[in-house]
CHARMM-style PDB file with segment names, atoms N, HN, CA, C and O in Angstrom:
ATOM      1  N   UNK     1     -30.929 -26.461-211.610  1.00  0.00      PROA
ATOM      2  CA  UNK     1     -31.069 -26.901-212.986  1.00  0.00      PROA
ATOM      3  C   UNK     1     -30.733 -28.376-213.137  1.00  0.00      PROA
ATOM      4  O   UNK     1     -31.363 -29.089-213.918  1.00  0.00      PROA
ATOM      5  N   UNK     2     -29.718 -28.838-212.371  1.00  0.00      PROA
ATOM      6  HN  UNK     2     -29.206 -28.259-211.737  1.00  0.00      PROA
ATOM      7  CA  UNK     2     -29.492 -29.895-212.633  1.00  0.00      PROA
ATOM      8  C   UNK     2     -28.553 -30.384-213.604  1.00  0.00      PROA
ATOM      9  O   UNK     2     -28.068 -29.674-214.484  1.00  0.00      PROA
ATOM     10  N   UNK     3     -28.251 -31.850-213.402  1.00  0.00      PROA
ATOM     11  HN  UNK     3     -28.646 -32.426-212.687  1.00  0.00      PROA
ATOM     12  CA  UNK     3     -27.134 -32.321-214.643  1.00  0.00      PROA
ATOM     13  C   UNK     3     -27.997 -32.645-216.530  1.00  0.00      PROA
ATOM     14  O   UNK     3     -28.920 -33.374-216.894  1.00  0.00      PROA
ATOM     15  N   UNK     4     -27.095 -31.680-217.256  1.00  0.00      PROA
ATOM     16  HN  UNK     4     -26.345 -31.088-216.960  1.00  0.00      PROA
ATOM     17  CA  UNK     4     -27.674 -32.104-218.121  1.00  0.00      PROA
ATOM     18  C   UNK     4     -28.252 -33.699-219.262  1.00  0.00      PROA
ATOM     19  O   UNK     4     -27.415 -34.208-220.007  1.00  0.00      PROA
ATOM     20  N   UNK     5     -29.303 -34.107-219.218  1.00  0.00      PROA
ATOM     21  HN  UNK     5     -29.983 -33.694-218.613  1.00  0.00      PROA
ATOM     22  CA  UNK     5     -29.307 -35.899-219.664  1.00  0.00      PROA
ATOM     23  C   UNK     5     -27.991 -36.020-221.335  1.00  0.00      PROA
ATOM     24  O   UNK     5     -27.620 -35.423-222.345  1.00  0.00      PROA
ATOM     25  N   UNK     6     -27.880 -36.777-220.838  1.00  0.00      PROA
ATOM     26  HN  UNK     6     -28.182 -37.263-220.018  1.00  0.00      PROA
ATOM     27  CA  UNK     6     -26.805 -37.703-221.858  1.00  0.00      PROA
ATOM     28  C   UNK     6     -27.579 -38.035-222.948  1.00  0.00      PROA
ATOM     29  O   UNK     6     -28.700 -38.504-222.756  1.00  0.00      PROA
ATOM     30  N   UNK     7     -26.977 -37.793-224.532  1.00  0.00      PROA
ATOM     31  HN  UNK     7     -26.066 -37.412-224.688  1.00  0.00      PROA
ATOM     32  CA  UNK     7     -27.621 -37.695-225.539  1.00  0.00      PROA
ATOM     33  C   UNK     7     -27.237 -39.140-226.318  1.00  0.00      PROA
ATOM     34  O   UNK     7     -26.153 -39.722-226.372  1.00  0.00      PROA
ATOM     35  N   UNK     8     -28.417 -39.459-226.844  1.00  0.00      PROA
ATOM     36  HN  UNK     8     -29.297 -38.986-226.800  1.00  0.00      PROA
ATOM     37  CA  UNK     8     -27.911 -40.702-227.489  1.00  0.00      PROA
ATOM     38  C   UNK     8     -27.081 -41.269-228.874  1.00  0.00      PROA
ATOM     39  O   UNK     8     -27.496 -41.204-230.031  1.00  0.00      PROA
ATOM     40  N   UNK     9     -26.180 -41.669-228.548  1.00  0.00      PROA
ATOM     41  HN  UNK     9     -25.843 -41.722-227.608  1.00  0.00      PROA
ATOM     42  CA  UNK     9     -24.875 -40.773-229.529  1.00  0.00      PROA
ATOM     43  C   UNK     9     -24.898 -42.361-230.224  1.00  0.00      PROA
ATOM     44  O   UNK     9     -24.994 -43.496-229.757  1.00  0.00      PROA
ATOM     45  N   UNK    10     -24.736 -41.701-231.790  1.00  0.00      PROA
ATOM     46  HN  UNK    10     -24.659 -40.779-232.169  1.00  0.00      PROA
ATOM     47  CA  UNK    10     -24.919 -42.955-233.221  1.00  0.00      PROA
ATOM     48  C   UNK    10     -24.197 -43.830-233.350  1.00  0.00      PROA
ATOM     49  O   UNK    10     -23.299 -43.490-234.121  1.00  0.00      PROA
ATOM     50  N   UNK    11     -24.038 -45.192-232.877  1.00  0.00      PROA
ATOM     51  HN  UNK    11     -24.768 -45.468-232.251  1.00  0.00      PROA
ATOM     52  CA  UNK    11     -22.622 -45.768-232.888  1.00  0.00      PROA
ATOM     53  C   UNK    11     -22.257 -45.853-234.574  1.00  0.00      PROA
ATOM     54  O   UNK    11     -21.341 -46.668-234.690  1.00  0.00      PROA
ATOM     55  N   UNK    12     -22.569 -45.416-235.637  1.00  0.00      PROA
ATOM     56  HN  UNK    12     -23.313 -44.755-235.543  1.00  0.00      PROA
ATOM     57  CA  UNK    12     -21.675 -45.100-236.777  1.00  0.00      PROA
ATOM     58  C   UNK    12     -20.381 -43.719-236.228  1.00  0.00      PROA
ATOM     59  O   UNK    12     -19.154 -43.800-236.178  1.00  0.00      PROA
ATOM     60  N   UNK    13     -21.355 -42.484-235.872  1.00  0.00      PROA
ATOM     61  HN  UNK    13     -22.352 -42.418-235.912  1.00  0.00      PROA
ATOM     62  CA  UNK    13     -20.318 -41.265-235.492  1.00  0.00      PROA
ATOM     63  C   UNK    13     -19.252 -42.229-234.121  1.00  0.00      PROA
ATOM     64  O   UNK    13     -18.050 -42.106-234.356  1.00  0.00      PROA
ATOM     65  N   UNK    14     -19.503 -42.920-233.092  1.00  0.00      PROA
ATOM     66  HN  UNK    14     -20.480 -43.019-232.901  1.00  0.00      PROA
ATOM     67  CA  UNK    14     -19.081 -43.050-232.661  1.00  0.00      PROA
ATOM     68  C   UNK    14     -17.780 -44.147-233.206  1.00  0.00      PROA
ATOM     69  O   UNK    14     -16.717 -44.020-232.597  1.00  0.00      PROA
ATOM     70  N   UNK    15     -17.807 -44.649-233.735  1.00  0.00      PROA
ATOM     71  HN  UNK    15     -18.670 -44.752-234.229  1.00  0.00      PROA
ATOM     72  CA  UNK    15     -17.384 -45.645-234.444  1.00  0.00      PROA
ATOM     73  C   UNK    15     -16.264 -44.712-235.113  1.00  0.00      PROA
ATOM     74  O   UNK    15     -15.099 -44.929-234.781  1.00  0.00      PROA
ATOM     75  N   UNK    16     -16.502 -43.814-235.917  1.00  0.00      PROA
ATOM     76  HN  UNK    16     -17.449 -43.638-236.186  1.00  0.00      PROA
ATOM     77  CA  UNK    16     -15.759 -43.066-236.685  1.00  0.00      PROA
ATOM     78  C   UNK    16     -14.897 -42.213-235.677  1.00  0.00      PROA
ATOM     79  O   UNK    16     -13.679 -42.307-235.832  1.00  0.00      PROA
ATOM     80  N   UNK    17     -15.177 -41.712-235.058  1.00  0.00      PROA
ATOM     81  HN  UNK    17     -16.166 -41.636-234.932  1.00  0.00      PROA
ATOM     82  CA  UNK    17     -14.906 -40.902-233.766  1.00  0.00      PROA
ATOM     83  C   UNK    17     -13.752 -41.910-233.495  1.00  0.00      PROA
ATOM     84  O   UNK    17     -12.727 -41.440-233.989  1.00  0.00      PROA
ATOM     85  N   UNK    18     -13.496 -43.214-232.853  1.00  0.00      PROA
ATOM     86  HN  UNK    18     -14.329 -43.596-232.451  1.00  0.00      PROA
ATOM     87  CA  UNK    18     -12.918 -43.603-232.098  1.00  0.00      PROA
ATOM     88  C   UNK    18     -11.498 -44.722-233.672  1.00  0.00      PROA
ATOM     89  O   UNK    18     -10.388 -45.245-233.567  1.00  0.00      PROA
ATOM     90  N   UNK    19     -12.276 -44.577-234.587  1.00  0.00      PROA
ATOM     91  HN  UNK    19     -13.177 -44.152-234.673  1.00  0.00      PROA
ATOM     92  CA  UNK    19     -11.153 -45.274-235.643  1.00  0.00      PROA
ATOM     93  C   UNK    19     -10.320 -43.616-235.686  1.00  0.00      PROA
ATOM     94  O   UNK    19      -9.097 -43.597-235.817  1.00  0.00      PROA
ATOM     95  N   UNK    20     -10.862 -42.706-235.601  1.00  0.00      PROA
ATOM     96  HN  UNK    20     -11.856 -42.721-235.494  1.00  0.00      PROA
ATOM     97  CA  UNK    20      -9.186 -41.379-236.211  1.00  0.00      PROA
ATOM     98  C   UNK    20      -8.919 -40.937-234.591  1.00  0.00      PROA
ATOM     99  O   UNK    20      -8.046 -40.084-234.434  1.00  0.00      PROA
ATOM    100  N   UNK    21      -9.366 -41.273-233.796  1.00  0.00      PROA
ATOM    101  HN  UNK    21     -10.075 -41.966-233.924  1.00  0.00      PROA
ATOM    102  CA  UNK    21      -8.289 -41.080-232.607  1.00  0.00      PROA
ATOM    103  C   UNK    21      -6.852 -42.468-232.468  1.00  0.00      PROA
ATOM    104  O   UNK    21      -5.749 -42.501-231.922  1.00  0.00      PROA
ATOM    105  N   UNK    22      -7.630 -43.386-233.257  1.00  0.00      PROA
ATOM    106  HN  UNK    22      -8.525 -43.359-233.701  1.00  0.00      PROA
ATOM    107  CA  UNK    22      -6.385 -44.531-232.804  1.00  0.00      PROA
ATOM    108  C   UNK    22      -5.511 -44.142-234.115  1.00  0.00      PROA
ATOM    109  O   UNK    22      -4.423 -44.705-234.235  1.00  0.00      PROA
ATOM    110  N   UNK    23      -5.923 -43.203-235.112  1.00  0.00      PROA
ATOM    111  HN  UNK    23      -6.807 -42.745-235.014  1.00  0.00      PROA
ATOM    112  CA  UNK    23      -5.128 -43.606-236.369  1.00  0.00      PROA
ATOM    113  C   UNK    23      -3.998 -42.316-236.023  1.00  0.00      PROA
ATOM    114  O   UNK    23      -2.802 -42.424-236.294  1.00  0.00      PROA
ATOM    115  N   UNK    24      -4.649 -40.989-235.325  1.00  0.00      PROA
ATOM    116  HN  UNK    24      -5.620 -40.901-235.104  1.00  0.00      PROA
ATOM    117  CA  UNK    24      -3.930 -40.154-234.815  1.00  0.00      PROA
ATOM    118  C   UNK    24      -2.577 -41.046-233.641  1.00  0.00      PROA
ATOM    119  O   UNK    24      -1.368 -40.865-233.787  1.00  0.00      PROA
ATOM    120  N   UNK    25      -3.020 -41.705-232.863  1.00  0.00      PROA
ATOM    121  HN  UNK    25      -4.002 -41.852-232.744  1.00  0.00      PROA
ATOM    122  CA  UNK    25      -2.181 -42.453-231.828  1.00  0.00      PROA
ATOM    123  C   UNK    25      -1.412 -43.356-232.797  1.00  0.00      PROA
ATOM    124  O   UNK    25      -0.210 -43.156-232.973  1.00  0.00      PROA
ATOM    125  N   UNK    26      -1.783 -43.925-233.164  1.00  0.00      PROA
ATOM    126  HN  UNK    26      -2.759 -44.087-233.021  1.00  0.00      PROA
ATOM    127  CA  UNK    26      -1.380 -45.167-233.894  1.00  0.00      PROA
ATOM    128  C   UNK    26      -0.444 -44.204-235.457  1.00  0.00      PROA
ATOM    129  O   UNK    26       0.592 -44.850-235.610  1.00  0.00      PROA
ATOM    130  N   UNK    27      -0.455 -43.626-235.981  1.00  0.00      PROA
ATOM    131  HN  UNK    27      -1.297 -43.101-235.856  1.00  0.00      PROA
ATOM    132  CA  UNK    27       0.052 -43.052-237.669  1.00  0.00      PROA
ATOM    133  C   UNK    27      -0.746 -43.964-238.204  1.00  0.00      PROA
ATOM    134  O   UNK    27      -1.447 -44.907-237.838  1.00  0.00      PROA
ATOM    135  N   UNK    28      -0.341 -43.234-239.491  1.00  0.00      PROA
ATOM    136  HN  UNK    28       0.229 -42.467-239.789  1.00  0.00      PROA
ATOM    137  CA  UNK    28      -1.134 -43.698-240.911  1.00  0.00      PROA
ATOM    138  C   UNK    28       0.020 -44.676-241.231  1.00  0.00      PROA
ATOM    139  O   UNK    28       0.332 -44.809-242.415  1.00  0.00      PROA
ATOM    140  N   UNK    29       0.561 -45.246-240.451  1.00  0.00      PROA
ATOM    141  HN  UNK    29       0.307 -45.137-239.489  1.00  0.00      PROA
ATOM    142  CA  UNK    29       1.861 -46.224-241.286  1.00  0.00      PROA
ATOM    143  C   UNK    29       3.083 -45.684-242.001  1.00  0.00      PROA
ATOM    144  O   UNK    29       4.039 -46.395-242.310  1.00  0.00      PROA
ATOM    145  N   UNK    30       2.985 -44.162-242.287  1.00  0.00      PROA
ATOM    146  HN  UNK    30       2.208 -43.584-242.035  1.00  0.00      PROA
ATOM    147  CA  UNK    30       3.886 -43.293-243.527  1.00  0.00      PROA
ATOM    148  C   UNK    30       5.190 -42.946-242.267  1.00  0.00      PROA
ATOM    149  O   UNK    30       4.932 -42.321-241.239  1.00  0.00      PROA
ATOM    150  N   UNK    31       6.206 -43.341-242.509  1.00  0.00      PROA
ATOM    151  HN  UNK    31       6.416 -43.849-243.344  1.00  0.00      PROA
ATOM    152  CA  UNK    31       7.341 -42.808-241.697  1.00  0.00      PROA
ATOM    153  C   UNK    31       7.468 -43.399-240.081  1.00  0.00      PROA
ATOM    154  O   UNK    31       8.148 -43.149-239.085  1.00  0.00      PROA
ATOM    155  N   UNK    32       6.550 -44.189-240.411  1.00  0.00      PROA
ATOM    156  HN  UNK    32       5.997 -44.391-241.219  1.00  0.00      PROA
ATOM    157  CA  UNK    32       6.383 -45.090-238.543  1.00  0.00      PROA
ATOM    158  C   UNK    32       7.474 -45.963-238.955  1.00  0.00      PROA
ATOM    159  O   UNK    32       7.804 -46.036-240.139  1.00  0.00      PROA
ATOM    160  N   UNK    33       8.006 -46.579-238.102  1.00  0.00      PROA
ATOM    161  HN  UNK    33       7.738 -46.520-237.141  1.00  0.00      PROA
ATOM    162  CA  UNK    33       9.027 -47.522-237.802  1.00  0.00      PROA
ATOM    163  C   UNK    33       8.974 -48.451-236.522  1.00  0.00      PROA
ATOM    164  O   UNK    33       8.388 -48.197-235.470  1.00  0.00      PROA
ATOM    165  N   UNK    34       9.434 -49.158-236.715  1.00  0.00      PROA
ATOM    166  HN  UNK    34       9.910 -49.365-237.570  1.00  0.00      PROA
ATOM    167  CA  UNK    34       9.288 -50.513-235.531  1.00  0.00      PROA
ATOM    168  C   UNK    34       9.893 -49.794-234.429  1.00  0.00      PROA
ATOM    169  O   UNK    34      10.756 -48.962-234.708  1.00  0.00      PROA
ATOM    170  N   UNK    35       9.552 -49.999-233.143  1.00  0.00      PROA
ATOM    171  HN  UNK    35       8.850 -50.675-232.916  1.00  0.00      PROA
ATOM    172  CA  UNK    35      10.870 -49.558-231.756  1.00  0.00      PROA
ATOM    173  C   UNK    35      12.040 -50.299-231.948  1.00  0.00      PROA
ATOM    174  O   UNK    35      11.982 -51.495-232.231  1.00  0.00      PROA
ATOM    175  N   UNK    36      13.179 -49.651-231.809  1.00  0.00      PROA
ATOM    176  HN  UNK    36      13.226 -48.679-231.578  1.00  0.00      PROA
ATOM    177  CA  UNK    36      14.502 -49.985-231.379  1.00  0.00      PROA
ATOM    178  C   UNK    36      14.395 -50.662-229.894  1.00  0.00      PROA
ATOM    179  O   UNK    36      13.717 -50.058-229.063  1.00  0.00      PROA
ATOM    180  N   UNK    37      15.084 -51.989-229.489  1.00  0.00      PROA
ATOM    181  HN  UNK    37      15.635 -52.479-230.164  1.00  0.00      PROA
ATOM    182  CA  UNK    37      15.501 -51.886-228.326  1.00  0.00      PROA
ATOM    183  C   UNK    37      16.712 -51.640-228.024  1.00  0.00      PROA
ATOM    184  O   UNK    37      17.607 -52.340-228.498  1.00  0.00      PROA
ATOM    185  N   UNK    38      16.977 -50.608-227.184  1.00  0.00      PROA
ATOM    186  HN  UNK    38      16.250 -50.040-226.799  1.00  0.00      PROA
ATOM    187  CA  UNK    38      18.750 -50.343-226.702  1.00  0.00      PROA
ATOM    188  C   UNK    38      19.058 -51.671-225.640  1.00  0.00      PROA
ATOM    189  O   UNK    38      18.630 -51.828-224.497  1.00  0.00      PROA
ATOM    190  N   UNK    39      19.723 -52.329-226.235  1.00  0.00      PROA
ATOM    191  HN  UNK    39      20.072 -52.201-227.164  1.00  0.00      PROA
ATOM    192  CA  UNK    39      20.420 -53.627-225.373  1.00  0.00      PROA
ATOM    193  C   UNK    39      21.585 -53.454-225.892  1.00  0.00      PROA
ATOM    194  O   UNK    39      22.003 -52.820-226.861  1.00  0.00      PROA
ATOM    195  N   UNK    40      22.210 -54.341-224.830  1.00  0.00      PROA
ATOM    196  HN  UNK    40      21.870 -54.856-224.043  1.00  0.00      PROA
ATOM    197  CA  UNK    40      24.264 -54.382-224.775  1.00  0.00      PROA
ATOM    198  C   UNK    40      24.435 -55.093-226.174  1.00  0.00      PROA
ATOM    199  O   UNK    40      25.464 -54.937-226.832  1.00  0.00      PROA
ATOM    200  N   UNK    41      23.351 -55.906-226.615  1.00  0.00      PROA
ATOM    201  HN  UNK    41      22.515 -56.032-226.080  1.00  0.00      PROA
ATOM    202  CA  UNK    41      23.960 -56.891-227.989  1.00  0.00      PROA
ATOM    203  C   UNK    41      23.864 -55.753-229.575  1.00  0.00      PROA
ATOM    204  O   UNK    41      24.519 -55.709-230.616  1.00  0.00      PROA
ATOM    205  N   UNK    42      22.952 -55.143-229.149  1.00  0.00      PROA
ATOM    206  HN  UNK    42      22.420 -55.179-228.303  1.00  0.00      PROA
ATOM    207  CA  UNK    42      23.018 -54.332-230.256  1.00  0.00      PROA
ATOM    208  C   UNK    42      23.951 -52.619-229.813  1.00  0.00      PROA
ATOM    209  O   UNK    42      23.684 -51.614-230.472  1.00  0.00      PROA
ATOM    210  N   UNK    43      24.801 -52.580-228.869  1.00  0.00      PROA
ATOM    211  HN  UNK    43      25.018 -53.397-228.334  1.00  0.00      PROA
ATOM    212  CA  UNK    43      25.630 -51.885-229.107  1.00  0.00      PROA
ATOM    213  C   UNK    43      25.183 -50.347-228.254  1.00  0.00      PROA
ATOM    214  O   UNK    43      25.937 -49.475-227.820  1.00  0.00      PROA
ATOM    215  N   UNK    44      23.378 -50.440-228.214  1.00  0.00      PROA
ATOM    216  HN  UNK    44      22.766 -51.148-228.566  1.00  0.00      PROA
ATOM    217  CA  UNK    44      23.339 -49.434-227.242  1.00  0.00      PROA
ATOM    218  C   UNK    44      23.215 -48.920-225.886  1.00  0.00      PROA
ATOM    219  O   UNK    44      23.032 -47.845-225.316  1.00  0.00      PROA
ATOM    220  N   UNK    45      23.411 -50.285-225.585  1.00  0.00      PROA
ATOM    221  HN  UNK    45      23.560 -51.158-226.048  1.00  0.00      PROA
ATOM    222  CA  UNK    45      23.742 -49.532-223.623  1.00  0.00      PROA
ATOM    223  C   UNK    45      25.459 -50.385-223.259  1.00  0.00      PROA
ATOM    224  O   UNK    45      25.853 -51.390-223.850  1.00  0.00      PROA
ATOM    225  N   UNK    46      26.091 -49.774-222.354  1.00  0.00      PROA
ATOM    226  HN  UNK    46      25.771 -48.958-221.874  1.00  0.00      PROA
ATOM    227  CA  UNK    46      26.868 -50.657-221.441  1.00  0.00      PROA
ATOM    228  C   UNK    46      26.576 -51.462-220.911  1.00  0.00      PROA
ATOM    229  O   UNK    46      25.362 -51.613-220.772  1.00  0.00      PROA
ATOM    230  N   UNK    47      27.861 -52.836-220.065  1.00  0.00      PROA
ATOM    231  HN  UNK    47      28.847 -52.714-220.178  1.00  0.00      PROA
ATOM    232  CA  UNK    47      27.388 -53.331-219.380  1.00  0.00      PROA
ATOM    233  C   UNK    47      26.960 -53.223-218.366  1.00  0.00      PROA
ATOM    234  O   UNK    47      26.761 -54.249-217.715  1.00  0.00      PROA
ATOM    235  N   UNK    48      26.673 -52.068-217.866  1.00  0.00      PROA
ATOM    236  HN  UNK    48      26.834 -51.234-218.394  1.00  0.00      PROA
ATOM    237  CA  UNK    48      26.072 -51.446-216.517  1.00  0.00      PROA
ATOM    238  C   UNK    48      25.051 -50.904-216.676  1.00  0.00      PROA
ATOM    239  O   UNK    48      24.501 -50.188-215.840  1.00  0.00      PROA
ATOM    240  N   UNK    49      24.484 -51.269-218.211  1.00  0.00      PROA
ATOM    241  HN  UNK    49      24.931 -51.851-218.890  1.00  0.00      PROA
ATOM    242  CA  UNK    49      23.457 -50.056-218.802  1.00  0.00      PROA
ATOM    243  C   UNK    49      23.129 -48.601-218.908  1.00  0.00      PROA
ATOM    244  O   UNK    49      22.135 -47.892-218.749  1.00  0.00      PROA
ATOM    245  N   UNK    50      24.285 -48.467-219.219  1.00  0.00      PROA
ATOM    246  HN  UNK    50      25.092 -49.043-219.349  1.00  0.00      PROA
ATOM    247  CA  UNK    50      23.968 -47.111-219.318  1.00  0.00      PROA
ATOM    248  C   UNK    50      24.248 -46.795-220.669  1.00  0.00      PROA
ATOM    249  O   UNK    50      24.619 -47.731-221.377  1.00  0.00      PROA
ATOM    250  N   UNK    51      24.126 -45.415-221.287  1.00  0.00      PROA
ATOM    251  HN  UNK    51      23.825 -44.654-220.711  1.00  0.00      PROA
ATOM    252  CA  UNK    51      23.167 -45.284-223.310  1.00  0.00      PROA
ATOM    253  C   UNK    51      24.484 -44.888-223.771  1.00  0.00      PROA
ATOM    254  O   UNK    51      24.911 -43.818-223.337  1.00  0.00      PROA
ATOM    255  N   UNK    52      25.354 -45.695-224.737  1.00  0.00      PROA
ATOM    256  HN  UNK    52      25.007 -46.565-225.089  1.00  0.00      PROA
ATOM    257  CA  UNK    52      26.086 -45.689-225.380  1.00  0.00      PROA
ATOM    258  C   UNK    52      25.491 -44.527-226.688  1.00  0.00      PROA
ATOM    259  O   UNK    52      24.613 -44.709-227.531  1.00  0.00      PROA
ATOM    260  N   UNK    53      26.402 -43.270-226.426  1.00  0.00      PROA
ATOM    261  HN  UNK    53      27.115 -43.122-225.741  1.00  0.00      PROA
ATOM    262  CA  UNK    53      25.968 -41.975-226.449  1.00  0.00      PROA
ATOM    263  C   UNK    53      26.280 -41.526-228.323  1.00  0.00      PROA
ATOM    264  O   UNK    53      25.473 -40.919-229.027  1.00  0.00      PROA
ATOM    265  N   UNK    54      27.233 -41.879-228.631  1.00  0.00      PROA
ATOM    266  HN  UNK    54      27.889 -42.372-228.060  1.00  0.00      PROA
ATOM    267  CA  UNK    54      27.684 -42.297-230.114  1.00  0.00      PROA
ATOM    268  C   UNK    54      27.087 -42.985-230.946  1.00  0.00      PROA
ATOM    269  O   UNK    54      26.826 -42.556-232.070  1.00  0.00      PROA
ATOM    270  N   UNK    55      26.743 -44.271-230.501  1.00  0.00      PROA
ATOM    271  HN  UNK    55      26.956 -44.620-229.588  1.00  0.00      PROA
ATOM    272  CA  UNK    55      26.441 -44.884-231.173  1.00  0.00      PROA
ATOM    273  C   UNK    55      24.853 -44.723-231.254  1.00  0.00      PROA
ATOM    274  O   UNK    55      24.288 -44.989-232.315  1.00  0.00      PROA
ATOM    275  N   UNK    56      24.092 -44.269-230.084  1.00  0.00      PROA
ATOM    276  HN  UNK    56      24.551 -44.053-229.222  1.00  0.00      PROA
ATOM    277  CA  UNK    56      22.833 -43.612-230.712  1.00  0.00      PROA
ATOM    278  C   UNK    56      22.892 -42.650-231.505  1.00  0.00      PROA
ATOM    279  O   UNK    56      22.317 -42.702-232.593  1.00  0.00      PROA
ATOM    280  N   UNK    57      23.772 -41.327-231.015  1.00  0.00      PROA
ATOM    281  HN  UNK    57      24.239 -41.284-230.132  1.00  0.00      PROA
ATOM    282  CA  UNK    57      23.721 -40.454-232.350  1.00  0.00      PROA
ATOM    283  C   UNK    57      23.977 -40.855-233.293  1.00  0.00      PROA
ATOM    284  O   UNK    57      23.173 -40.696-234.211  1.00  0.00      PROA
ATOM    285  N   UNK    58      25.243 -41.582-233.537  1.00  0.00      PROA
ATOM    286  HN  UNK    58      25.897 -41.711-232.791  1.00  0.00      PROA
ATOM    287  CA  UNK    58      25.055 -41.876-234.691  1.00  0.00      PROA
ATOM    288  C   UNK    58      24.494 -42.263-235.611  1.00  0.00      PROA
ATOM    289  O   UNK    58      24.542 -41.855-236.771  1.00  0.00      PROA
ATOM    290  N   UNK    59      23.548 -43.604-234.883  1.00  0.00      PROA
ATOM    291  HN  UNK    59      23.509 -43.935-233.940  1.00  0.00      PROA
ATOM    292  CA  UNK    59      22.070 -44.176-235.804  1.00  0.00      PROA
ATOM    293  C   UNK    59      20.655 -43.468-235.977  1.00  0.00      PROA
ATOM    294  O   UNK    59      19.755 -43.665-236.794  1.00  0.00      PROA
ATOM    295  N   UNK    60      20.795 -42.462-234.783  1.00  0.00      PROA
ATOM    296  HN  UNK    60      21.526 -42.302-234.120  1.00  0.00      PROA
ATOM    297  CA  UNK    60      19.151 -41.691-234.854  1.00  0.00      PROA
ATOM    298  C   UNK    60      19.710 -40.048-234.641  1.00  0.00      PROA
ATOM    299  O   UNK    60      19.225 -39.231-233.857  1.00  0.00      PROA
ATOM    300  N   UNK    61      20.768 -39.849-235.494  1.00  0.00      PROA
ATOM    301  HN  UNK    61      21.161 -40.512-236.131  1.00  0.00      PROA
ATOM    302  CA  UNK    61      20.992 -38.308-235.239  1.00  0.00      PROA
ATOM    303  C   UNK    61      19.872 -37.675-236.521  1.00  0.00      PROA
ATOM    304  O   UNK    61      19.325 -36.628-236.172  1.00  0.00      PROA
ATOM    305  N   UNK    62      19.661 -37.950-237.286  1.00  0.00      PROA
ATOM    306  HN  UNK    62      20.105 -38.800-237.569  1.00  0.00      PROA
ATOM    307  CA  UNK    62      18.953 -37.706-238.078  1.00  0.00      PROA
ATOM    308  C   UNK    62      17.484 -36.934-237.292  1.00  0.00      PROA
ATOM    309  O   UNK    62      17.076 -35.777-237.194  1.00  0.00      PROA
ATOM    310  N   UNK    63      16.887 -38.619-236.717  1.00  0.00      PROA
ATOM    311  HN  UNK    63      17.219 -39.559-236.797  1.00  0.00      PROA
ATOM    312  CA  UNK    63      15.768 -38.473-236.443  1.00  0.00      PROA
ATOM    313  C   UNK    63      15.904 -37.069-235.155  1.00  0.00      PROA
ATOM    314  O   UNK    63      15.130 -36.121-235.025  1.00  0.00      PROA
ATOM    315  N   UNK    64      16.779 -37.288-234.591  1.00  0.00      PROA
ATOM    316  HN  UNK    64      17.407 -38.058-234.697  1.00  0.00      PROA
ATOM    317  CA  UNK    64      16.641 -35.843-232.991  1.00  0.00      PROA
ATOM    318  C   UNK    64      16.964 -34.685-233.558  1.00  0.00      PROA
ATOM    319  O   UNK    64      16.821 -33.708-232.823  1.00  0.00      PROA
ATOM    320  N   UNK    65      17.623 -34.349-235.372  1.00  0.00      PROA
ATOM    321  HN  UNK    65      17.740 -35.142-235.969  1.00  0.00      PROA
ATOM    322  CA  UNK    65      17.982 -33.304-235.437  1.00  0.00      PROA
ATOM    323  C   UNK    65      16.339 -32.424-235.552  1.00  0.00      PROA
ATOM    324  O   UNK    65      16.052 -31.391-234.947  1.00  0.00      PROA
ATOM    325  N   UNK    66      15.326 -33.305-236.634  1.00  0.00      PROA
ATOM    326  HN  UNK    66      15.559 -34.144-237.125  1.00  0.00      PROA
ATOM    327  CA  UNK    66      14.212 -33.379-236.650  1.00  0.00      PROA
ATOM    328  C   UNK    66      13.646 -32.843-235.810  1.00  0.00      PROA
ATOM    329  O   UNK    66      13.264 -31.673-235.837  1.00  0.00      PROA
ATOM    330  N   UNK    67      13.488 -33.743-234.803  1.00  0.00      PROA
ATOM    331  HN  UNK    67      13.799 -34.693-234.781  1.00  0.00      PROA
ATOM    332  CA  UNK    67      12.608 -33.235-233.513  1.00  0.00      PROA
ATOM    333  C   UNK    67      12.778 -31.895-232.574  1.00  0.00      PROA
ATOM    334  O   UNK    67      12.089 -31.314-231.736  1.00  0.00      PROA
ATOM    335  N   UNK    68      14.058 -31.726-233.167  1.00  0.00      PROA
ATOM    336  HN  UNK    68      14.617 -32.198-233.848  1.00  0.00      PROA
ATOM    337  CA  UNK    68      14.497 -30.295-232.886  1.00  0.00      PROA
ATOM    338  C   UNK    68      14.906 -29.235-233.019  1.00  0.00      PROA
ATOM    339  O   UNK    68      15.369 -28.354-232.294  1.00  0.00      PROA
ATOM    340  N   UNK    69      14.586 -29.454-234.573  1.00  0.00      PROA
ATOM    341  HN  UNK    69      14.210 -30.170-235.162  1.00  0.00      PROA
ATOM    342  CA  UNK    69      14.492 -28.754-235.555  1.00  0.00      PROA
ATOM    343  C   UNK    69      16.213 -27.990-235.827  1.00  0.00      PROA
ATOM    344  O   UNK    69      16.417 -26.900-236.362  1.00  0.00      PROA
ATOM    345  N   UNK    70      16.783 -28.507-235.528  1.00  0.00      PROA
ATOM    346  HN  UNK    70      16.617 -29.391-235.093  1.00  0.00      PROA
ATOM    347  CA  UNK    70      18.439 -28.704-236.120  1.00  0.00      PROA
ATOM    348  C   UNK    70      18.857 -28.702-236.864  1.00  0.00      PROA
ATOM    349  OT1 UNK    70      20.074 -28.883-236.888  1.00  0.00      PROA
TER     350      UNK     70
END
């Protein structure tokens, strides 16, 4: 039978197609927030780097209770 031929696909659908996969990846902006970086100046790693364990919960306990339904 063979491979089936490749259909010639509308770059409007395609277009649309590929803006709600980035908006899925990307959010709608509602509840997104900038990244945190954990560095020693802002309090969340050591100087050996390792994750100052308090002081993340404390600032994003909220957000992990969330994610885990807590």
């Amino acid at each position: 039978m063979g491979r089936p031929r490749a259909r010639e696909v509308d770059p409007a659908v395609l277009a649309a197609h590929l803006e709600g996969v980035t908006r899925r990846r990307v959010g709608d902006g509602r509840g997104q927030q900038d990244p945190v970086e954990f560095t020693e100046e802002n309090g969340y790693l050591t100087p050996s780097l390792k994750l100052w364990r308090a002081a993340i919960v404390r600032d994003f306990g909220g957000e992990m209770r969330g994610l885990y339904g807590r």
